[in-house]
ZAKE-570640 format. One record per residue (C-alpha): residue in one letter; x, z, y. Coordinates in steps of 0.02 Angstrom, whole numbers. Example, Ala and Ser with C-alpha at 12.3 -4.5 7.8 and 13.67 -1.06 7.14 Angstrom:
ZAKE-570640
<rec 'a',<615,390,-225>>
<rec 's',<684,357,-53>>
END
This chain:
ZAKE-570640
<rec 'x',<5069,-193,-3626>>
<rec 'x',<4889,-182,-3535>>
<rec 'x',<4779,-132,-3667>>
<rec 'x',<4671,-67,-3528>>
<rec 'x',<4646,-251,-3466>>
<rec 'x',<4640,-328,-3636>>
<rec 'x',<4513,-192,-3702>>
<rec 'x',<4409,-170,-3570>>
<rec 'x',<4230,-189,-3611>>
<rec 'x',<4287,-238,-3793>>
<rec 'x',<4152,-189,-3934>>
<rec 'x',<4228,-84,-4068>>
<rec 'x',<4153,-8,-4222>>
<rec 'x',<4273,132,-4282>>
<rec 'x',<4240,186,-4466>>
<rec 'x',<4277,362,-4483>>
<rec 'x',<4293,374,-4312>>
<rec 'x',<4272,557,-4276>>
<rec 'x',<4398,660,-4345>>
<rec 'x',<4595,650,-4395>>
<rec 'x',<4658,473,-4357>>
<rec 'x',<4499,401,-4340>>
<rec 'x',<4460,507,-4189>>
<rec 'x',<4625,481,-4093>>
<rec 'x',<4607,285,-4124>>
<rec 'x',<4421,302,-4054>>
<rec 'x',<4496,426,-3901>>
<rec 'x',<4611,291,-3859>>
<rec 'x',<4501,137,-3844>>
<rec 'x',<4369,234,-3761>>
<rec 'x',<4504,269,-3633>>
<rec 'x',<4556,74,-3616>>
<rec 'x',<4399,53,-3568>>
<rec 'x',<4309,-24,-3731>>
<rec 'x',<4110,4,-3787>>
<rec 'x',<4138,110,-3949>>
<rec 'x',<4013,132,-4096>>
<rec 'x',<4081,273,-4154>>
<rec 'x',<4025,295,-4397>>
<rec 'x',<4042,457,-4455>>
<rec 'x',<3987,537,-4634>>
<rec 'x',<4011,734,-4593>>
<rec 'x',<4101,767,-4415>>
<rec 'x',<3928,743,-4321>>
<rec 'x',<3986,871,-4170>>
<rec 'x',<4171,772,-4150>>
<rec 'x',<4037,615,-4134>>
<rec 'x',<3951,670,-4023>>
<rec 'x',<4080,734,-3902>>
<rec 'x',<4176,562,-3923>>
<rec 'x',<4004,475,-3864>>
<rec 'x',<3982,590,-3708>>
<rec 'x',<4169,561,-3676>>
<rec 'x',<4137,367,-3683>>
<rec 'x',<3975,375,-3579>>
<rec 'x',<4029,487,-3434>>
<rec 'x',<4159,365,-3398>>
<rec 'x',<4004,232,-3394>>
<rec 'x',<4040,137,-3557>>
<rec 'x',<3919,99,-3700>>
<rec 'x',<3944,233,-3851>>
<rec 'x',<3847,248,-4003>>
<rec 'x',<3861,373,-4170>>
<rec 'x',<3800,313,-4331>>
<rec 'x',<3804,408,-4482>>
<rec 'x',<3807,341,-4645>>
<rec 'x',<3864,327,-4823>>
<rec 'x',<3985,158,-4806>>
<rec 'x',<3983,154,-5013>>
<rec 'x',<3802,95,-5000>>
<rec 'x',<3793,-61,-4966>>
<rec 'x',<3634,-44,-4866>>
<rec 'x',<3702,97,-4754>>
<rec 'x',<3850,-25,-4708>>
<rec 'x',<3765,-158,-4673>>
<rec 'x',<3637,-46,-4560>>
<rec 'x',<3796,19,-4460>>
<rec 'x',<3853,-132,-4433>>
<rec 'x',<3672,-209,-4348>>
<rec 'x',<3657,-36,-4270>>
<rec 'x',<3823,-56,-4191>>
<rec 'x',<3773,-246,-4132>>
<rec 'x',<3610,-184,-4079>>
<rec 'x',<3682,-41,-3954>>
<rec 'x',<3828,-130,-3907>>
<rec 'x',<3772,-290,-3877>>
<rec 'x',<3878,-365,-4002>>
<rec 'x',<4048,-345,-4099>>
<rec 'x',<4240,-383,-4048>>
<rec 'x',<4344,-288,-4145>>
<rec 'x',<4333,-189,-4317>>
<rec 'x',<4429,-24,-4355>>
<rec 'x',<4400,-1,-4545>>
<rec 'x',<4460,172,-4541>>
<rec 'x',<4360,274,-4688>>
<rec 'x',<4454,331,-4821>>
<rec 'x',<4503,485,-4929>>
<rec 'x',<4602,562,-5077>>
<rec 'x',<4473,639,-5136>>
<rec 'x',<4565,741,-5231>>
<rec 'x',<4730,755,-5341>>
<rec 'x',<4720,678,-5522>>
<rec 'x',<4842,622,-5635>>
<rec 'x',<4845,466,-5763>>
<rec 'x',<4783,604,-5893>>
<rec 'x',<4660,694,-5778>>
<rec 'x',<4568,535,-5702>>
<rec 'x',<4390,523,-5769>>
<rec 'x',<4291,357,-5746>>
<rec 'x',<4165,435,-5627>>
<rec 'x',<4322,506,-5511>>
<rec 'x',<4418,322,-5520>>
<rec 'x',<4257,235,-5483>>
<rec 'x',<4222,372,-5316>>
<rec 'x',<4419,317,-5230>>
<rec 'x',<4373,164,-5274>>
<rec 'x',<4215,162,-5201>>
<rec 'x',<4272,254,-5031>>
<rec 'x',<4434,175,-4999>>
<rec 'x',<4403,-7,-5064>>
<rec 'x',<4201,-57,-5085>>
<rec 'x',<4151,26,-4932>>
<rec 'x',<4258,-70,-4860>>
<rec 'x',<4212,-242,-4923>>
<rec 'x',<4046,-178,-4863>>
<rec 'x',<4067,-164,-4697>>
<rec 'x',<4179,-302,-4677>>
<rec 'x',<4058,-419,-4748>>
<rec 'x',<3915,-363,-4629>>
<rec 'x',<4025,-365,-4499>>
<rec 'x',<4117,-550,-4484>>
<rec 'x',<3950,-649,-4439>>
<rec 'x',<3955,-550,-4266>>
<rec 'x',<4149,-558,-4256>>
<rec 'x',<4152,-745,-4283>>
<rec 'x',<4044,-785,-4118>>
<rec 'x',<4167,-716,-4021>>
<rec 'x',<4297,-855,-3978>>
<rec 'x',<4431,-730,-4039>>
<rec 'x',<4395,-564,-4157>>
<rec 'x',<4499,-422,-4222>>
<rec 'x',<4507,-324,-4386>>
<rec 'x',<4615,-183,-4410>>
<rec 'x',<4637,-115,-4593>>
<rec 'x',<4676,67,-4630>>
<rec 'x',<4815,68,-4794>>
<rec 'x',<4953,199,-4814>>
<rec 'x',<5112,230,-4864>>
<rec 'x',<5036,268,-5034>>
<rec 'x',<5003,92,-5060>>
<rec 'x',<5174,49,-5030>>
<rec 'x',<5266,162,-5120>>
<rec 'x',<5118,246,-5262>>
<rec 'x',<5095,407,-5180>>
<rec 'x',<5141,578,-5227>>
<rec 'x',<5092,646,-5383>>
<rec 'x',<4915,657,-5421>>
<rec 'x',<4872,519,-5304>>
<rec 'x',<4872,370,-5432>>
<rec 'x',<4683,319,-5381>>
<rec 'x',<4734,333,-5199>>
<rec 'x',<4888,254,-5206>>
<rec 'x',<4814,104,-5302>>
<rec 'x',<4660,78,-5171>>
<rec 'x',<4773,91,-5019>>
<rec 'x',<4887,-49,-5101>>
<rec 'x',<4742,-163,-5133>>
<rec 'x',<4704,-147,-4947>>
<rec 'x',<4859,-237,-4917>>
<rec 'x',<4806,-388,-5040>>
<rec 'x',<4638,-382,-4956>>
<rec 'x',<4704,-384,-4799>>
<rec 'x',<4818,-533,-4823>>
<rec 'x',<4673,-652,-4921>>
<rec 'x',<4556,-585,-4777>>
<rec 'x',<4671,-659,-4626>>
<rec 'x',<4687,-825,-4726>>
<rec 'x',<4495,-830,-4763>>
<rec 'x',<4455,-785,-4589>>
<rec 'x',<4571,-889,-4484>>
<rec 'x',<4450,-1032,-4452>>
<rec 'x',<4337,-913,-4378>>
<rec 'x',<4459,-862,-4247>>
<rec 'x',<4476,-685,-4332>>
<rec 'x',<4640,-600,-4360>>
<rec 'x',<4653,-470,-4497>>
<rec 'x',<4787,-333,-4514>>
<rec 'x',<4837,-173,-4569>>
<rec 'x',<4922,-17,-4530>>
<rec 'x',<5010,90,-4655>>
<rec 'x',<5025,264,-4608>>
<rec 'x',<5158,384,-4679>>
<rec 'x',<5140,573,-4666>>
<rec 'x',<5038,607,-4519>>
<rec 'x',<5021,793,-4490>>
<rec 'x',<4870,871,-4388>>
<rec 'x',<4727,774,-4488>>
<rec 'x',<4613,856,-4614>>
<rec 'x',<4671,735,-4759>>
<rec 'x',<4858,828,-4757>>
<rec 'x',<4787,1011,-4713>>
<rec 'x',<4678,991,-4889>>
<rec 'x',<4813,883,-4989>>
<rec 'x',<4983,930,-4921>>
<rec 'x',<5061,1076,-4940>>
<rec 'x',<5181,1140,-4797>>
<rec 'x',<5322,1153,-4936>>
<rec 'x',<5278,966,-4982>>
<rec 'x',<5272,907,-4790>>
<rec 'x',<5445,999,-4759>>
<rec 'x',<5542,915,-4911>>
<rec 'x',<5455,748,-4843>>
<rec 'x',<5516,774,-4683>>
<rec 'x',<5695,795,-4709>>
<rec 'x',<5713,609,-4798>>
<rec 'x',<5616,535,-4638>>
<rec 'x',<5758,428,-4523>>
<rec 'x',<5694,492,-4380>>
<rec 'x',<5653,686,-4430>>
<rec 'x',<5465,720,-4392>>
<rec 'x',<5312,674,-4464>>
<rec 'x',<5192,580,-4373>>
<rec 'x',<5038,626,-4282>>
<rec 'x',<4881,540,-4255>>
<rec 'x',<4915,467,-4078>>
<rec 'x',<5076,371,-4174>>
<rec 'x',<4929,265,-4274>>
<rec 'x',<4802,235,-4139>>
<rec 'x',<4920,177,-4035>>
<rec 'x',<4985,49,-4151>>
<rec 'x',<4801,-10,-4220>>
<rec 'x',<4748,-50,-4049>>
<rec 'x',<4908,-172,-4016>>
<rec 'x',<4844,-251,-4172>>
<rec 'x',<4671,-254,-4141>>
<rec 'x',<4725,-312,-3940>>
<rec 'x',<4822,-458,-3966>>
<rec 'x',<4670,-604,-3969>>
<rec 'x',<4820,-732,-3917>>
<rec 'x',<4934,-662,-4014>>
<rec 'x',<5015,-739,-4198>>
<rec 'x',<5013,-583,-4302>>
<rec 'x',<4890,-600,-4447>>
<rec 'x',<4894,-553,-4622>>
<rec 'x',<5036,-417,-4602>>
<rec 'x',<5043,-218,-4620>>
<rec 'x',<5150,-134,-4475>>
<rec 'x',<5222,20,-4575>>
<rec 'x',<5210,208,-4468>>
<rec 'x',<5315,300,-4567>>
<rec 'x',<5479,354,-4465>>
<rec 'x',<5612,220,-4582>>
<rec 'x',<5564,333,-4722>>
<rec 'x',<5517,148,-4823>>
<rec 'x',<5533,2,-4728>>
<rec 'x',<5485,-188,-4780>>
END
């Protein structure tokens, strides 16, 4: 497949955009071609660089900070993005985190409420903002960041994770049927272990990634490029019939 043809000039809003899988899914629709506004919350010099990477190849780039779990911020990176751009094709909802690891015993309210509030609200938030703009395109995109975690519950210590990633995969189903009418197609990816990112080098030990690795089909973990490359078929296909489903990236290690 083209994507360069079926990106090209495409406007994208990529949340998290600027480091781990976020930047290697904005890296590879900045090199199909696409206009890329480019959220970040902390990786302001991996922004930047993606924007002068966009612009010297004479495409539209923007970087927007802001906290996506208030409200206000989301919806301000959202009319930022249509503002710069000149309007909005396609929807990467990317942020995310662990946070960190807490069992059923350990959880406090104020730590649930924080995955919940990353992972989940934030990104109601920006969705919300952002499907007036996708809905006057004749044919709009949303791709949906889950994980393996929401398939299977995680490793230990990941309970609020695991249970936010899954809900992503409810939201992401009601979300396609909602947003059908409105010529907008809604999916998700679910990643497995994807080494090389800052979420495994802070929760994953190399022990832990090894004794992962072994039970994957296919013997590797995954990288970054392995997710970016299936988010933009999903977010490329405006003629295509997939809605409302979660492509898996996990080697065969759980399949559907």
């Amino acid at each position: 497949m083209d994507y360069n043809i079926k990106l090209k000039n495409k406007n994208v809003l990529i949340t998290a955009g600027a480091q781990g899988i976020g930047e290697s899914i904005t890296k590879h629709f900045i090199d199909c071609g696409a206009n890329v506004a480019i959220h970040y919350f902390s990786s302001s010099d991996s922004a930047t660089q993606l924007e002068k990477l966009a612009t010297s190849k004479g495409q539209k780039a923007i970087v927007i900070n802001g906290d996506l779990t208030n409200e206000d911020e989301a919806t301000s990176l959202v009319k930022k993005t249509v503002d710069a751009l000149g309007g909005l094709d396609i929807l990467i909802n990317n942020a995310g985190s662990l946070v960190a690891r807490n069992t059923l015993s350990e959880i406090q309210t104020d730590f649930w409420h924080k995955v919940m509030d990353i992972n989940l609200t934030s990104m109601l938030f920006v969705t919300k903002a952002a499907v007036p703009y996708l809905a006057k395109n004749d044919k709009s995109s949303i791709v949906n960041l889950a994980s393996l975690a929401g398939r299977k519950g995680g490793h230990a210590g990941s309970l609020a994770y695991a249970t936010s990633k899954g809900a992503i995969l409810t939201f992401t189903r009601a979300l396609s049927s909602e947003l059908g009418d409105n010529g907008i197609r809604v999916n998700a990816v679910a990643p497995g272990l994807i080494l090389g990112t800052s979420f495994h080098n802070t929760h994953t030990t190399k022990e832990s990634a090894a004794a992962t690795i072994v039970n994957i089909p296919i013997k590797r973990a995954g990288n970054a490029a392995d997710v970016a490359r299936a988010v933009l078929y999903l977010a490329s296909e405006y003629d295509g019939f997939i809605t409302g489903a979660t492509l898996d990236i996990n080697g065969g290690v759980y399949t559907m």
